[in-house]
PASEBA-1860 file (N, C-alpha, C; in nm, 3 decimals):
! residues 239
1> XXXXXXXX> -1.204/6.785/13.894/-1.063/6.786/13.931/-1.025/6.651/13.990 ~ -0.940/6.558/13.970/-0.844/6.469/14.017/-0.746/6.481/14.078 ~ -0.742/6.441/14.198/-0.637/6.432/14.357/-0.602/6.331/14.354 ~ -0.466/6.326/14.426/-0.401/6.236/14.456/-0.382/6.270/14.594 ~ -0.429/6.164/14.707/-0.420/6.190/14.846/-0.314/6.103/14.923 ~ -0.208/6.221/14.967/-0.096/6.065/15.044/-0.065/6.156/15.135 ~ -0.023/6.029/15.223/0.005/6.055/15.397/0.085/5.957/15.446 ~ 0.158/6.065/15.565/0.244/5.976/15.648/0.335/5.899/15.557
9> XXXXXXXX> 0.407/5.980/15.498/0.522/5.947/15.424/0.678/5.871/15.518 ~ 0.646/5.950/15.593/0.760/5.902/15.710/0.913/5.922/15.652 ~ 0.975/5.982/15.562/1.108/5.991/15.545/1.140/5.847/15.457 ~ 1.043/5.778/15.344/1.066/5.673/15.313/1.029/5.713/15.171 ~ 1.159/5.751/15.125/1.229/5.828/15.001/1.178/5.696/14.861 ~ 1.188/5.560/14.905/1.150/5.451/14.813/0.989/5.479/14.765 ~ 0.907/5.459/14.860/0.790/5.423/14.896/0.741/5.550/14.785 ~ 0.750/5.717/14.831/0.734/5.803/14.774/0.752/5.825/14.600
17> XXXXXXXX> 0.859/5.790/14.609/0.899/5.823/14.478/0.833/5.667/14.363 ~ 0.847/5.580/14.439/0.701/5.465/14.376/0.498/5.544/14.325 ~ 0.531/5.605/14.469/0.375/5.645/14.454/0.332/5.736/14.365 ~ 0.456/5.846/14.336/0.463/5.964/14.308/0.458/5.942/14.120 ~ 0.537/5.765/14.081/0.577/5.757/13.967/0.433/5.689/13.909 ~ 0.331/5.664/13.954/0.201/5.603/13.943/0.142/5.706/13.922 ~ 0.120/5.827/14.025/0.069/5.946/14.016/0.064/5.991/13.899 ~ 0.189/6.027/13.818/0.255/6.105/13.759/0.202/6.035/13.627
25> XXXXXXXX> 0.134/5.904/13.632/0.045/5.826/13.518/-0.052/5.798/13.511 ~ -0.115/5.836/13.639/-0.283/5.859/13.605/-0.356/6.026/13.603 ~ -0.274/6.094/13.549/-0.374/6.187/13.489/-0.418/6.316/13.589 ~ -0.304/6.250/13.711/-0.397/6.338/13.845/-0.342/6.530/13.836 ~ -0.448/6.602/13.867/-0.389/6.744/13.829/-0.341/6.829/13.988 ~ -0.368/6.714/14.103/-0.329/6.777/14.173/-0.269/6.694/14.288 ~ -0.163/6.704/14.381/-0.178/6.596/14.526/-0.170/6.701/14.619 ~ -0.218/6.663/14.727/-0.216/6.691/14.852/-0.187/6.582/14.972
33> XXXXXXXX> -0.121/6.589/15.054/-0.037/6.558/15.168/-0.061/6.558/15.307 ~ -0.135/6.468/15.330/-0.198/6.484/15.507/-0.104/6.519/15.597 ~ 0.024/6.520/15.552/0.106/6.547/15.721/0.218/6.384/15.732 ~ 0.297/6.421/15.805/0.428/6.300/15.862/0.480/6.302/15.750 ~ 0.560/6.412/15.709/0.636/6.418/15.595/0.752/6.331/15.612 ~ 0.797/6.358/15.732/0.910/6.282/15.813/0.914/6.203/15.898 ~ 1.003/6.165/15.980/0.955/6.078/16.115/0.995/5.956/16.064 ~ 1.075/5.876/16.141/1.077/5.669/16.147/1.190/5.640/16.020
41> XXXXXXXX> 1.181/5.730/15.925/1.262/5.665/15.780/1.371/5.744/15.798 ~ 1.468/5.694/15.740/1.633/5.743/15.660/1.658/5.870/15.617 ~ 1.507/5.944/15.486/1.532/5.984/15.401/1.517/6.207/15.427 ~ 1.471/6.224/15.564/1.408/6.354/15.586/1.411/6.438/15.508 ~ 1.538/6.440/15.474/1.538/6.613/15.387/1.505/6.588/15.224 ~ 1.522/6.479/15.181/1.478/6.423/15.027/1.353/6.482/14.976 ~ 1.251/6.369/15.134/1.109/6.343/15.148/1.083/6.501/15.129 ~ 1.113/6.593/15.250/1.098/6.720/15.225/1.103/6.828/15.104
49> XXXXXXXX> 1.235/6.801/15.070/1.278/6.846/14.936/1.148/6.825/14.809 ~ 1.109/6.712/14.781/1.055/6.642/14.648/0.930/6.734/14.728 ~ 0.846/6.701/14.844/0.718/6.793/14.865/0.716/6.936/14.799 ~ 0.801/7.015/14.851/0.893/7.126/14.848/0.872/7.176/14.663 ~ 0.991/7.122/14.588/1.012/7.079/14.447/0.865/7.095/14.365 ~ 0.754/6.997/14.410/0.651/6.967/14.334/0.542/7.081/14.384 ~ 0.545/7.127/14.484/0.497/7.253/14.541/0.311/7.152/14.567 ~ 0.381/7.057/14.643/0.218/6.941/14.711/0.216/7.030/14.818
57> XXXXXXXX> 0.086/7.087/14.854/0.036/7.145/15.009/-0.014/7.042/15.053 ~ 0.047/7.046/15.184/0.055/6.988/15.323/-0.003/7.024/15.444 ~ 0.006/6.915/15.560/-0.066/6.964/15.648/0.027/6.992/15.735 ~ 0.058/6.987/15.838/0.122/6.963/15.954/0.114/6.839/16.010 ~ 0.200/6.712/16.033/0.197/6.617/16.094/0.289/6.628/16.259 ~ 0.242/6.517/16.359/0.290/6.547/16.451/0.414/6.527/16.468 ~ 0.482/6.411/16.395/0.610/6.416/16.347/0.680/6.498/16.293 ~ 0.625/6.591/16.212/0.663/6.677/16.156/0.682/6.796/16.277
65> XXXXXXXX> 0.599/6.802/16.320/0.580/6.952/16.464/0.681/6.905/16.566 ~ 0.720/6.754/16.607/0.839/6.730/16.645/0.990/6.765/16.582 ~ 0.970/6.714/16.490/1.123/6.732/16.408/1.174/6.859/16.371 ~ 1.057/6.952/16.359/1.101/7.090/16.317/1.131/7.164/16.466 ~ 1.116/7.142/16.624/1.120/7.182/16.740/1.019/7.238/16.775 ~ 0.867/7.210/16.722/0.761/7.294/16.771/0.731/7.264/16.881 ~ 0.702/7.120/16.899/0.687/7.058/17.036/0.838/6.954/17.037 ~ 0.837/6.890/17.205/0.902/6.802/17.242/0.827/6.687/17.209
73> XXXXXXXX> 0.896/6.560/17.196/0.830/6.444/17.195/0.758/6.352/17.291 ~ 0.657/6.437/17.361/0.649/6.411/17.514/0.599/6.299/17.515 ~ 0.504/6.254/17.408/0.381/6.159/17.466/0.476/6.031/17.320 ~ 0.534/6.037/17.271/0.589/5.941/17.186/0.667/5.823/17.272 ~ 0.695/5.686/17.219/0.758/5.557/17.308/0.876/5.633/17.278 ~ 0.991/5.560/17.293/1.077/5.543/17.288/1.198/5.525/17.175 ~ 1.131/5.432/17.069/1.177/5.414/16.926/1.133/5.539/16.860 ~ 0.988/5.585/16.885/0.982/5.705/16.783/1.004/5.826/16.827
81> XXXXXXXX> 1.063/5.871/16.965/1.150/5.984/17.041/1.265/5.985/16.963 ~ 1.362/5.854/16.950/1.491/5.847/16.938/1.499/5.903/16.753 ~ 1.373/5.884/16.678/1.393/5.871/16.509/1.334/5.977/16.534 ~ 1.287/6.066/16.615/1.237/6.201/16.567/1.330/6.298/16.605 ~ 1.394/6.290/16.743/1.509/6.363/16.751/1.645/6.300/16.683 ~ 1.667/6.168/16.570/1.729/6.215/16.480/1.718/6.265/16.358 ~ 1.614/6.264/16.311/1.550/6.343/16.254/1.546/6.517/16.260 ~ 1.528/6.545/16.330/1.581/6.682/16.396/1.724/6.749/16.354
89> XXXXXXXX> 1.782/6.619/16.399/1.897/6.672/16.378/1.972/6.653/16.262 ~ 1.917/6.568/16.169/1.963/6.556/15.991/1.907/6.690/15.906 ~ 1.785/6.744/15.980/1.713/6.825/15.860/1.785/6.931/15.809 ~ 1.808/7.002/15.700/1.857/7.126/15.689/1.779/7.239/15.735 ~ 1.829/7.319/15.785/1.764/7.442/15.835/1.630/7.498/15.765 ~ 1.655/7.507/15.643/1.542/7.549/15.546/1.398/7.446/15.503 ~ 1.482/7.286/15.558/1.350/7.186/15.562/1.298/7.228/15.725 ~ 1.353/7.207/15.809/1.285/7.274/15.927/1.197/7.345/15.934
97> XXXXXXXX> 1.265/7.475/15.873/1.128/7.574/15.846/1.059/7.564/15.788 ~ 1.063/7.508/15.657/0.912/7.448/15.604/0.811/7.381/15.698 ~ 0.870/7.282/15.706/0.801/7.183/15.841/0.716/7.270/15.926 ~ 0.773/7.395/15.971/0.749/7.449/16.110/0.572/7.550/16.053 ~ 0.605/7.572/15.902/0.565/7.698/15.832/0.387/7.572/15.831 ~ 0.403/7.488/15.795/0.257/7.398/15.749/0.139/7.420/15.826 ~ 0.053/7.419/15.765/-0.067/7.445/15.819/-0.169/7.314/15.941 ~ -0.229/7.324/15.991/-0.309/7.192/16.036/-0.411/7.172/16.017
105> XXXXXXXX> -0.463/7.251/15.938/-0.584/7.185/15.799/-0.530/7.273/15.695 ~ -0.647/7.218/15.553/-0.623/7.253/15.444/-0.806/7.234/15.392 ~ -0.899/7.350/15.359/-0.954/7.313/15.312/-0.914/7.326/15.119 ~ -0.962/7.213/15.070/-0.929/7.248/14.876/-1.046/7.169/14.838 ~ -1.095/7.340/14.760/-1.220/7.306/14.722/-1.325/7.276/14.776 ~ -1.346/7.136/14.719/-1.491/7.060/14.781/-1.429/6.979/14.883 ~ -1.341/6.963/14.980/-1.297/6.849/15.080/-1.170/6.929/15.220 ~ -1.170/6.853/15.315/-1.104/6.904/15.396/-0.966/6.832/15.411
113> XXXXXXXX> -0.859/6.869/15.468/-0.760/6.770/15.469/-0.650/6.816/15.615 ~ -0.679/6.698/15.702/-0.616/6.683/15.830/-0.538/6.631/15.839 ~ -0.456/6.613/15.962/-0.353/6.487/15.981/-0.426/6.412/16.079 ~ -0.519/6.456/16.215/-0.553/6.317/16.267/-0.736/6.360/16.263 ~ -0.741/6.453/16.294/-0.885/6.478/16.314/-0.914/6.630/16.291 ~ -1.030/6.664/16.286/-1.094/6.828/16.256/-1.065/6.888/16.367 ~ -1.094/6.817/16.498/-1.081/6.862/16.640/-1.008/6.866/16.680 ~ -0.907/6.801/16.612/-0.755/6.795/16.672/-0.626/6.710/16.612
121> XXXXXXXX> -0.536/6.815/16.566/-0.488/6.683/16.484/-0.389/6.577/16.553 ~ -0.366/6.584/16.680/-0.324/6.443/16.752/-0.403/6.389/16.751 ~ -0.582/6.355/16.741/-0.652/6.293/16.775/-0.632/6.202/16.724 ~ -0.640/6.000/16.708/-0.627/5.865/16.656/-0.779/5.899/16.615 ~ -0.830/5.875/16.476/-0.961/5.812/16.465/-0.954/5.690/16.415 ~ -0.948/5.574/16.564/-0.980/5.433/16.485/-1.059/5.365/16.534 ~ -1.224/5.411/16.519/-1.394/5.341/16.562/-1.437/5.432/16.457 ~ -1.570/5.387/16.480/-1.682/5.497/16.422/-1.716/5.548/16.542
129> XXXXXXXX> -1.702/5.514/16.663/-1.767/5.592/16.767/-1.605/5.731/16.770 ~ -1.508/5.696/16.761/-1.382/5.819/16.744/-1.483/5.899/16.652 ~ -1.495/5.831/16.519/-1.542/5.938/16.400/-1.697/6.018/16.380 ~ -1.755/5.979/16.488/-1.900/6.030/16.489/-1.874/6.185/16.505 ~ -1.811/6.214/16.620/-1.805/6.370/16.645/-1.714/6.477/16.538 ~ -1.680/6.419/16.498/-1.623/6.482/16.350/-1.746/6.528/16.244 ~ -1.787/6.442/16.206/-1.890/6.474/16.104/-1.959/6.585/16.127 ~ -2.005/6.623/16.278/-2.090/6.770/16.326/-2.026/6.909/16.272
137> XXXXXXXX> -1.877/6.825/16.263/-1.797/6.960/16.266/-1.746/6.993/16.122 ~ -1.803/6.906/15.999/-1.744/6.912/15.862/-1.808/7.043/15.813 ~ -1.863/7.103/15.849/-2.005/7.187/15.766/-2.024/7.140/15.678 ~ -2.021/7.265/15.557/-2.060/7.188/15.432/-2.044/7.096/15.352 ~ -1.894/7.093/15.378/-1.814/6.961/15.321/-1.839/6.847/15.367 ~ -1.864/6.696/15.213/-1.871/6.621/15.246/-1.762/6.512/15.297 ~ -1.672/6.578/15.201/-1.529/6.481/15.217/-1.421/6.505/15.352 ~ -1.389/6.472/15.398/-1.242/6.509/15.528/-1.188/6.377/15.479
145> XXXXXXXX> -1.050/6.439/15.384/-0.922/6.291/15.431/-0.829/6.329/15.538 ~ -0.800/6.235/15.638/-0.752/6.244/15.746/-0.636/6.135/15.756 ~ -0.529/6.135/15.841/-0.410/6.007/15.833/-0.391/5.973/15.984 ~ -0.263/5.981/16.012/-0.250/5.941/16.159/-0.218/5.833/16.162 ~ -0.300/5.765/16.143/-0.321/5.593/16.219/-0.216/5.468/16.103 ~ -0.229/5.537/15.990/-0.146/5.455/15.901/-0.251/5.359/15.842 ~ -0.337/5.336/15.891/-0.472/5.223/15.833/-0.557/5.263/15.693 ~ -0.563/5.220/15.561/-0.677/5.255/15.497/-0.779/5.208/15.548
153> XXXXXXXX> -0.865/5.312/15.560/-1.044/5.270/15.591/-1.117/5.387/15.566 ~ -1.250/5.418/15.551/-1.361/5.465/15.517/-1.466/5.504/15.656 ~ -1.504/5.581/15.682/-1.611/5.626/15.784/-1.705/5.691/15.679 ~ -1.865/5.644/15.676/-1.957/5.715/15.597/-2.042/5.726/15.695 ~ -2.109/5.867/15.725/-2.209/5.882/15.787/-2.339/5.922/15.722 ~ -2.445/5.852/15.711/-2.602/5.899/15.680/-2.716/5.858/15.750 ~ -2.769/5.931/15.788/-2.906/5.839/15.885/-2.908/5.847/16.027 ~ -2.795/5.925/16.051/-2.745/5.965/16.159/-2.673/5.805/16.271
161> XXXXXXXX> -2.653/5.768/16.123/-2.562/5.584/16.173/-2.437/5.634/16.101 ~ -2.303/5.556/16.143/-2.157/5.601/16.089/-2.124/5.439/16.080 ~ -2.087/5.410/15.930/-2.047/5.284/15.878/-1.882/5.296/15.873 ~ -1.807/5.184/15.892/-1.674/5.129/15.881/-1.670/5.049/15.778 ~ -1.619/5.104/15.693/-1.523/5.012/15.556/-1.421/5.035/15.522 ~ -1.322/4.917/15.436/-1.244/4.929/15.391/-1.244/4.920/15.230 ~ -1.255/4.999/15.170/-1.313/4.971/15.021/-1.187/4.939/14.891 ~ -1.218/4.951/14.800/-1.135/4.987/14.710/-1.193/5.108/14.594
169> XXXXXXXX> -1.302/5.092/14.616/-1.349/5.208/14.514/-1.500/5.258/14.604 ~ -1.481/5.379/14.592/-1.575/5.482/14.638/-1.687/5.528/14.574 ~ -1.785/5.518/14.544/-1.887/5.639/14.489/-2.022/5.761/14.590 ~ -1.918/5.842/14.572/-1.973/5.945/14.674/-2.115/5.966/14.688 ~ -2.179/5.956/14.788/-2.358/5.917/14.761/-2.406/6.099/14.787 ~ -2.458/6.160/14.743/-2.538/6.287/14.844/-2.604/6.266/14.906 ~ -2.588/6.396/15.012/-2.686/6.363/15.165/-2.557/6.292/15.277 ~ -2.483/6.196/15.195/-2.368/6.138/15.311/-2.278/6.240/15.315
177> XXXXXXXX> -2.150/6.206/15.468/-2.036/6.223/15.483/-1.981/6.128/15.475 ~ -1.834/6.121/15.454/-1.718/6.053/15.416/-1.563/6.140/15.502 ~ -1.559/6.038/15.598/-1.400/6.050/15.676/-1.312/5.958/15.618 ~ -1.230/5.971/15.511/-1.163/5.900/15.418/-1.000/5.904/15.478 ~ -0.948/5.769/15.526/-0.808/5.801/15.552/-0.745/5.685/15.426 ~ -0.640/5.753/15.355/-0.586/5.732/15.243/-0.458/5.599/15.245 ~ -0.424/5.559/15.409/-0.359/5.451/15.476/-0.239/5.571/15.444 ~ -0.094/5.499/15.457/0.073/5.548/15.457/0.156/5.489/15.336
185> XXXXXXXX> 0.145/5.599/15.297/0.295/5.592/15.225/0.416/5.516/15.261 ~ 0.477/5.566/15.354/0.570/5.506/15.401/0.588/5.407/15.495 ~ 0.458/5.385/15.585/0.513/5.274/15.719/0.350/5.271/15.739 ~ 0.264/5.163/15.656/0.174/5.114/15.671/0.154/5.023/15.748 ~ 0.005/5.043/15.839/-0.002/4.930/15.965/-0.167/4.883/15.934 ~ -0.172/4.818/15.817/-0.288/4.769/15.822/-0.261/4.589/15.765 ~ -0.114/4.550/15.789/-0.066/4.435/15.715/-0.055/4.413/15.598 ~ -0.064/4.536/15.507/-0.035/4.496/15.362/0.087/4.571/15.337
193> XXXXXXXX> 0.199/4.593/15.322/0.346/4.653/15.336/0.329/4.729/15.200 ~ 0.253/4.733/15.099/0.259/4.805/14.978/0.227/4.937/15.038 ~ 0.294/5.090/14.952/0.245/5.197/14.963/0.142/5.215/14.951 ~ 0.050/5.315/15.009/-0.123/5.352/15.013/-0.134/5.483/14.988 ~ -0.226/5.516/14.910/-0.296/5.656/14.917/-0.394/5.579/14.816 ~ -0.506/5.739/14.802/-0.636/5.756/14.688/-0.573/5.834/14.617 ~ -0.700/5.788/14.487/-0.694/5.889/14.379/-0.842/5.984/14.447 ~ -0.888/6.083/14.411/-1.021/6.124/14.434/-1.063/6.226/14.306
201> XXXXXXXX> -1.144/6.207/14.259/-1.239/6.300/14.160/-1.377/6.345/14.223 ~ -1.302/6.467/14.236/-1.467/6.552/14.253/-1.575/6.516/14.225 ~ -1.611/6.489/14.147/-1.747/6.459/14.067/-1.801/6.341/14.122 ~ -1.716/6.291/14.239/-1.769/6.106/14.293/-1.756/6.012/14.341 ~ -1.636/6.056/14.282/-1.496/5.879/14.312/-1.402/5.935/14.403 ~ -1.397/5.774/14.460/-1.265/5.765/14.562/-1.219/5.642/14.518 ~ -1.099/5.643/14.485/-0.993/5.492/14.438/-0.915/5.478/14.506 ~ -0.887/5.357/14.648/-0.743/5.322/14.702/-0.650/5.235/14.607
209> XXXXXXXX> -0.553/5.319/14.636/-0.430/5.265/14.547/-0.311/5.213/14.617 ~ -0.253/5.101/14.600/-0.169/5.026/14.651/-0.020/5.006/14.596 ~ 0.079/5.003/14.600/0.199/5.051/14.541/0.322/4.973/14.554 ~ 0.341/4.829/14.504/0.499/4.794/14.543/0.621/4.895/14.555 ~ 0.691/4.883/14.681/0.819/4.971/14.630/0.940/4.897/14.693 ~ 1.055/4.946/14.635/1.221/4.910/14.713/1.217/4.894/14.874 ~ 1.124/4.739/14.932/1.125/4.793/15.097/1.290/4.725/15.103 ~ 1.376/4.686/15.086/1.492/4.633/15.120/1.575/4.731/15.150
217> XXXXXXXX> 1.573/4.844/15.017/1.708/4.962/15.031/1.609/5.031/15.098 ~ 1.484/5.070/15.195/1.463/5.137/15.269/1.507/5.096/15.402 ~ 1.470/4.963/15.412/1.535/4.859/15.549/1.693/4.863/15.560 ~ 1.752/4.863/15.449/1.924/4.897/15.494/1.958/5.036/15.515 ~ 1.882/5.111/15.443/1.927/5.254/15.476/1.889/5.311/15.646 ~ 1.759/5.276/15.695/1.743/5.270/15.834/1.827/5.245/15.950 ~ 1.875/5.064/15.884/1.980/5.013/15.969/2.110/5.070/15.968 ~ 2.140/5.181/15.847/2.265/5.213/15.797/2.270/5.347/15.942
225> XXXXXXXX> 2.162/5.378/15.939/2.130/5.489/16.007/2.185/5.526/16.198 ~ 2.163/5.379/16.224/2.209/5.346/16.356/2.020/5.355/16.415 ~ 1.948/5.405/16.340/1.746/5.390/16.382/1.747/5.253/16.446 ~ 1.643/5.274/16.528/1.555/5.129/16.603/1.530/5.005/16.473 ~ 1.602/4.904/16.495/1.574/4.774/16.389/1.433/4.772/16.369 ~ 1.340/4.814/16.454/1.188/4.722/16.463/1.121/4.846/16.352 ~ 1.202/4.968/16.278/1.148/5.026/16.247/1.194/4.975/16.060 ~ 1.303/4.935/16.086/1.310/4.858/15.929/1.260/4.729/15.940
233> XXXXXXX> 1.248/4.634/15.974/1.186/4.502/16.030/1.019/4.500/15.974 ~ 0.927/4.590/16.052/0.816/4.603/16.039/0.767/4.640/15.898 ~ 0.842/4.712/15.834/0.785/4.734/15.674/0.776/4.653/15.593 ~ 0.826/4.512/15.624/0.818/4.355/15.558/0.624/4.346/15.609 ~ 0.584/4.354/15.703/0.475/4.299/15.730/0.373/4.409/15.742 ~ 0.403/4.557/15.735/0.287/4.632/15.745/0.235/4.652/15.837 ~ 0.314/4.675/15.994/0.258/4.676/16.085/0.324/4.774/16.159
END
């Protein structure tokens, strides 16, 4: 089976529908959706909608558990309080409840799928010492893709040592684990501003895939928005 793994879409209706049009040409028979359907971008109820539409299972993102009223935005700055409670207040009632309805894992198949961690999905995993205590908790499964952080990178554990990479192509070893985060769709912070996700095939492979899209009409639609500038600004540089 062939996956398509994307995350942290953020309400960035361009970015998506780029990734989605790549997807839709390599052959993939299935995607799945780490979570931050919404949050920071223009586009909420679209982003929602097209998930929705294509019937991609999802996780629960914390943006998402904000925007739908599950929680308050307690522990968020300031810029991403203000885009989540407007966010909130653009969604249609029926994207809400989706939002609210998502799960906070997903196992499919042979792999697991989080928004920040197994233990928790607010958790940031960005060390191998974050990602060590995860692996205890995969059982059988070798794979966990996880998002959050917006970064593509790789955690492999064997030998009871946990390696950090950033790869471009994967070949799944046996005997290892693999904490695979797929980077963002929409508001990538690893300095490369192109859209991110994997492809993944069961049988082995992991492929990061990288994605030009429309960042300009996402940056005016933001600003159109009355949103924090630094949140259209930053998608020029990926940070």
């Amino acid at each position: 089976m062939k996956y398509a793994i994307i995350s942290d879409i953020h309400s960035n209706l361009e970015a998506l529908c780029s990734v989605l049009d790549v997807i839709d040409s390599e052959g993939v028979e299935r995607i799945i959706c780490l979570g931050d359907i919404v949050g920071y971008g223009a586009d909420p109820n679209r982003c929602v909608e097209i998930i929705k539409e294509r019937n991609i299972p999802s996780v629960l993102g914390n943006h998402d558990a904000v925007a739908c009223g599950i929680y308050e935005p307690m522990l968020f700055n300031d810029m991403a309080t203000h885009a989540a409670l407007w966010t909130r207040n653009e969604l249609h009632p029926e994207n809400r409840l989706f939002l609210s309805e998502l799960p906070e894992k997903l196992t499919i198949d042979s792999f697991l799928a989080v928004h920040g961690a197994i233990s928790d999905p607010d958790k940031y995993i960005l060390s191998a010492y974050d990602a060590r205590p995860e692996f205890s908790i995969m059982g059988e499964k070798t794979v966990c893709f996880f998002g959050h952080t917006h970064v593509a990178v790789t955690y492999f554990y064997a030998n009871n040592r946990v390696d950090t990479f950033s790869p471009s192509f994967i070949a799944v070893e046996r005997g290892a684990k693999y904490l695979i985060n797929p980077g963002s769709v929409g508001q990538p912070r690893d300095r490369d501003p192109r859209a991110s996700f994997v492809i993944y095939d069961d049988e082995g492979t992991v492929e990061y895939r990288r994605v030009e899209y429309d960042i300009k009409t996402t940056q005016e639609k933001i600003l159109k928005t009355g949103l924090d500038r630094k949140l259209a600004e930053r998608l020029s540089y990926g940070i």
